[in-house]
C-alpha positions in Angstrom: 0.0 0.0 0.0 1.2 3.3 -1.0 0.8 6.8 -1.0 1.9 9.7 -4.0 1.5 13.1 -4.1 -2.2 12.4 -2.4 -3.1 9.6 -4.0 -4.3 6.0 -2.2 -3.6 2.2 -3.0 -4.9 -0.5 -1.4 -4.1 -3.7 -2.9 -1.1 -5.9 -4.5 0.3 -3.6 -7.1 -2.4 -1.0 -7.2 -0.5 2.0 -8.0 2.6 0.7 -8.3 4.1 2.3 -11.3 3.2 5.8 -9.8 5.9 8.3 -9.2 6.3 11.6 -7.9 4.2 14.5 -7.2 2.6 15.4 -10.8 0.5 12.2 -9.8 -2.1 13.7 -7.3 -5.9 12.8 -6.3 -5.6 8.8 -7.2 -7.7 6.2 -5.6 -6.7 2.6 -6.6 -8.3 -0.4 -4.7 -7.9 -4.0 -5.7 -5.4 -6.4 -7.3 -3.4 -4.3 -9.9 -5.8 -1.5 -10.0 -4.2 1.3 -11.7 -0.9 -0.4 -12.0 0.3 1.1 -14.8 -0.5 4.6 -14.1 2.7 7.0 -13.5 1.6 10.3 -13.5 -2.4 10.2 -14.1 -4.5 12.2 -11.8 -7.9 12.5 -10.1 -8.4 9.1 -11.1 -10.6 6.2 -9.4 -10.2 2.2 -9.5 -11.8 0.5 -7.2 -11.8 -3.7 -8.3 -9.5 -5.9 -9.3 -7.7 -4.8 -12.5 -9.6 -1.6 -12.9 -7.8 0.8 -15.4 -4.9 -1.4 -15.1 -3.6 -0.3 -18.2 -4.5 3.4 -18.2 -1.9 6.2 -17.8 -4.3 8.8 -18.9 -6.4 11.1 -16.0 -9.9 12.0 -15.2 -11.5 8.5 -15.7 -13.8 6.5 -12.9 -13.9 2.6 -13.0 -15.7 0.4 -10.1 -16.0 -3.0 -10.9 -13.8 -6.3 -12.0 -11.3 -5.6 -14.8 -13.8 -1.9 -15.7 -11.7 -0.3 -18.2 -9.1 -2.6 -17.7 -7.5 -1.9 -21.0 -8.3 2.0 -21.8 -4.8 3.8 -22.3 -6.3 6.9 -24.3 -8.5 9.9 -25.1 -8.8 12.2 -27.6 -9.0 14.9 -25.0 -8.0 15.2 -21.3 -11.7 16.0 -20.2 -13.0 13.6 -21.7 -13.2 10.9 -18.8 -14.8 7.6 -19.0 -17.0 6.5 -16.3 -17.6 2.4 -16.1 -19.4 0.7 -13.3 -19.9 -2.9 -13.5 -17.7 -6.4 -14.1 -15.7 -5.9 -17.4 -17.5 -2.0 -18.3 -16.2 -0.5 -21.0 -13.4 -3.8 -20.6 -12.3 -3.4 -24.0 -12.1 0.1 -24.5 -8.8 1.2 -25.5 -9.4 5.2 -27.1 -12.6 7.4 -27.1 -13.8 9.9 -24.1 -17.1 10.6 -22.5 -18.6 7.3 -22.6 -20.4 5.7 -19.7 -20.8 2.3 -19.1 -23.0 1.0 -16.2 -23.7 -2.9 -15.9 
């Protein structure tokens, strides 16, 4: 369990590739939840593998493997929201879609 620049894991690996303070407002909770984030921010996995992948900012995923594999947007405000076992799973690019179920 860690803590960067504000930011809270809970888990094996969740948050692990995070690094200094340009990383801020994180919440990761669950078995490699947000692992390969660095410097993303005001992000929030809670489940195991949510936004494992990811190492963009601003998206939400509660739920097994929820946007386990989304890595990009087309712009930063553009955050994905996925609630549910495997939401938005397969998503890899795209912005402002919600997933619930």
């Amino acid at each position: 369990d860690t803590t960067v620049g504000g930011s809270i894991a809970i888990g094996p690996n969740a948050l692990n590739s995070m690094s200094g303070s340009a990383a801020y407002g994180n919440i990761a909770i669950g078995k490699d939840a947000l692992s390969s984030a660095t410097t993303s921010d005001k992000m929030t996995a809670i489940g195991f593998e949510a936004l494992r992948l990811s190492t963009r900012s601003d998206a939400t995923a509660i739920g097994y493997q929820a946007l386990d594999q989304f890595t990009t947007t087309t712009n930063v405000w553009d955050a994905p929201t996925a609630i549910g076992a495997n939401a938005l799973g397969s998503l890899t690019t795209g912005g402002s879609n919600t997933a619930v179920g």
